[in-house]
MIKEDREN-187783 format. One line per field, with one value per residue (C-alpha): residue number from 1; x, y, z. Coordinates in steps of 0.2 Angstrom, whole numbers, always signed. Layout:
N
vose: c(NUM / ...)
px: c(X / ...)
py: c(Y / ...)
pz: c(Z / ...)
end
This chain:
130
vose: c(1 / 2 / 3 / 4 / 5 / 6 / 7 / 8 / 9 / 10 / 11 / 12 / 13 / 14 / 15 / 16 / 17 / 18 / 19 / 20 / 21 / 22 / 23 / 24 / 25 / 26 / 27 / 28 / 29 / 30 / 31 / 32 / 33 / 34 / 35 / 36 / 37 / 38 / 39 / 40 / 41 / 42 / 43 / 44 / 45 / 46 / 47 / 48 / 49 / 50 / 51 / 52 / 53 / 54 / 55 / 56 / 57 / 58 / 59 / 60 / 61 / 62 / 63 / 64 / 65 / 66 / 67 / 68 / 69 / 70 / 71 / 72 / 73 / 74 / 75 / 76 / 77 / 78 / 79 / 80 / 81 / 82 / 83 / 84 / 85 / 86 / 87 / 88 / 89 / 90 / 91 / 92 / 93 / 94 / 95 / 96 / 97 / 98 / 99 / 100 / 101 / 102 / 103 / 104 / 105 / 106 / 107 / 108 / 109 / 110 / 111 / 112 / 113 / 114 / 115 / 116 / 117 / 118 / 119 / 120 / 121 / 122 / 123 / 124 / 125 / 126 / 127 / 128 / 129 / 130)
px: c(+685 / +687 / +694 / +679 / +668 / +679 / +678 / +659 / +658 / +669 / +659 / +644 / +649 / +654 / +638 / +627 / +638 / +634 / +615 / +618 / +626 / +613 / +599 / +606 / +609 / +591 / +586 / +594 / +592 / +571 / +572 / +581 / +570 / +585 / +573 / +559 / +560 / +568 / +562 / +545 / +544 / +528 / +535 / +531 / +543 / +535 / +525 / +536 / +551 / +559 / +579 / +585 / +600 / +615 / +624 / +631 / +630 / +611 / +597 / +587 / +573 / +573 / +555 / +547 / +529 / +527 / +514 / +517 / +527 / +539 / +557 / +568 / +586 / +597 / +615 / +629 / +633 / +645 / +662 / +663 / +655 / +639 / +628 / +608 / +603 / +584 / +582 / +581 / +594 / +587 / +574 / +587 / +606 / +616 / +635 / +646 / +642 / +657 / +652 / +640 / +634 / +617 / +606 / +588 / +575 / +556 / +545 / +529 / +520 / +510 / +521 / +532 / +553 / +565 / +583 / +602 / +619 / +629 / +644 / +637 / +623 / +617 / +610 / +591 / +579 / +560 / +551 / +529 / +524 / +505)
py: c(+718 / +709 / +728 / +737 / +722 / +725 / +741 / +742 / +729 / +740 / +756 / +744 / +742 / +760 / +766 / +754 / +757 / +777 / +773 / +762 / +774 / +789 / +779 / +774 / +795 / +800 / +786 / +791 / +810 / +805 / +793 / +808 / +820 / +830 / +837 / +843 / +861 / +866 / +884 / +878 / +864 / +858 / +846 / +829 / +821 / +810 / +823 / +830 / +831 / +838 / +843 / +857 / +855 / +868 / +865 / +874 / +891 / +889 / +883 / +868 / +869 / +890 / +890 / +876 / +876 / +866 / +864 / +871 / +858 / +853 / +851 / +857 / +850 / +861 / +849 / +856 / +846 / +862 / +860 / +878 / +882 / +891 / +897 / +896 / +912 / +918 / +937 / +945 / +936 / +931 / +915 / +903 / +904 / +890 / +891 / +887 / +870 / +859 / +850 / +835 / +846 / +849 / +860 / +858 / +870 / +866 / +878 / +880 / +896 / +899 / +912 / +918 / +914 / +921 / +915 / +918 / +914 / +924 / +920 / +922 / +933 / +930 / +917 / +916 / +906 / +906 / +893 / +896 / +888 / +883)
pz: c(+14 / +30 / +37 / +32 / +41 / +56 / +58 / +53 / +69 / +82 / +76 / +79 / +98 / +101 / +95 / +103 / +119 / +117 / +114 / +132 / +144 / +136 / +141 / +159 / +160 / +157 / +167 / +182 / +180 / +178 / +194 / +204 / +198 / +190 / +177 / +188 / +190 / +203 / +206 / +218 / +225 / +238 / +250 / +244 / +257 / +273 / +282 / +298 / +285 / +270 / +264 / +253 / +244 / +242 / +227 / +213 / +226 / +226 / +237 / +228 / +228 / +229 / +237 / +247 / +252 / +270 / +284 / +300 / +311 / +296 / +300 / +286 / +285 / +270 / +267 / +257 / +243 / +237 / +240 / +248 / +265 / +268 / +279 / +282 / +290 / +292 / +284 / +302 / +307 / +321 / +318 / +312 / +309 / +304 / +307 / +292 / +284 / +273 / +262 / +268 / +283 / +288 / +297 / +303 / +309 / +312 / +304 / +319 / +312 / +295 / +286 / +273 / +278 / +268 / +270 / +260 / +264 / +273 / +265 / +247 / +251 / +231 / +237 / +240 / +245 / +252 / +264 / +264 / +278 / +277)
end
C-alpha cells in the first residue's frame, strides 16, 4: 500500500510539474507574440522604427506596412548567413549578415518594395510604405 501511495505522489509531481512548464510555454509564446500571424504585419513599433526578423530561412514578418520616414532594421537570428537585397538591386543591399547581424534602411517614399535574399533567393519579403 505504502508503494502505490508513493508512486500516486511522484506521478502527482510529474504531472503537476508538466501542467507548470506548459503554462509558462504558452505564456511566453502569448507575451512574444509567437502566435500572432506572421504573414502581415503593420508596424506597431515606436513610430521612426520597426525590425524584421530572419529565422528559419524566412523573413518575419513577410509584409510590413510602414509610413514613409520608417527605418527598417532585418537581424539574423538564422545560423546561416543572408542577404537583404531590394528587387532591382539597386535601392538597398545588405552584405552577408551572421547570425545576430543587422541591417537598417529608411524607407522615405510611399511605395510597394519587394526584397529576397541573394543567398536563398526563395526568400521573399514585401515592405508597403504608406
Amino acid at each position: 500500500m505504502r508503494s502505490t501511495k508513493t508512486q500516486q505522489s511522484r506521478t502527482a509531481r510529474i504531472l503537476g510539474t508538466a501542467i507548470l512548464g506548459a503554462a509558462a510555454v504558452l505564456s511566453l509564446s502569448l507575451a512574444s507574440g509567437a502566435l500572432w500571424p506572421r504573414s502581415v504585419i503593420v508596424a506597431q513599433e515606436k513610430p521612426g522604427a520597426t525590425t524584421v526578423t530572419i529565422d528559419n530561412f524566412s523573413f518575419a514578418p513577410m509584409q510590413l506596412e510602414i509610413k514613409a520616414g520608417t527605418e527598417v532594421t532585418w537581424i539574423n537570428k538564422d545560423d546561416v548567413p543572408h542577404t537583404v537585397v531590394s528587387d532591382d538591386h539597386k535601392l538597398f543591399k545588405s552584405r552577408a549578415l551572421d547570425t545576430d547581424e543587422k541591417f537598417s534602411f529608411t524607407f522615405k517614399d510611399p511605395g510597394t518594395y519587394e526584397y529576397f535574399c541573394s543567398v536563398h533567393p526563395k526568400m521573399t519579403g514585401k515592405i508597403i510604405v504608406k
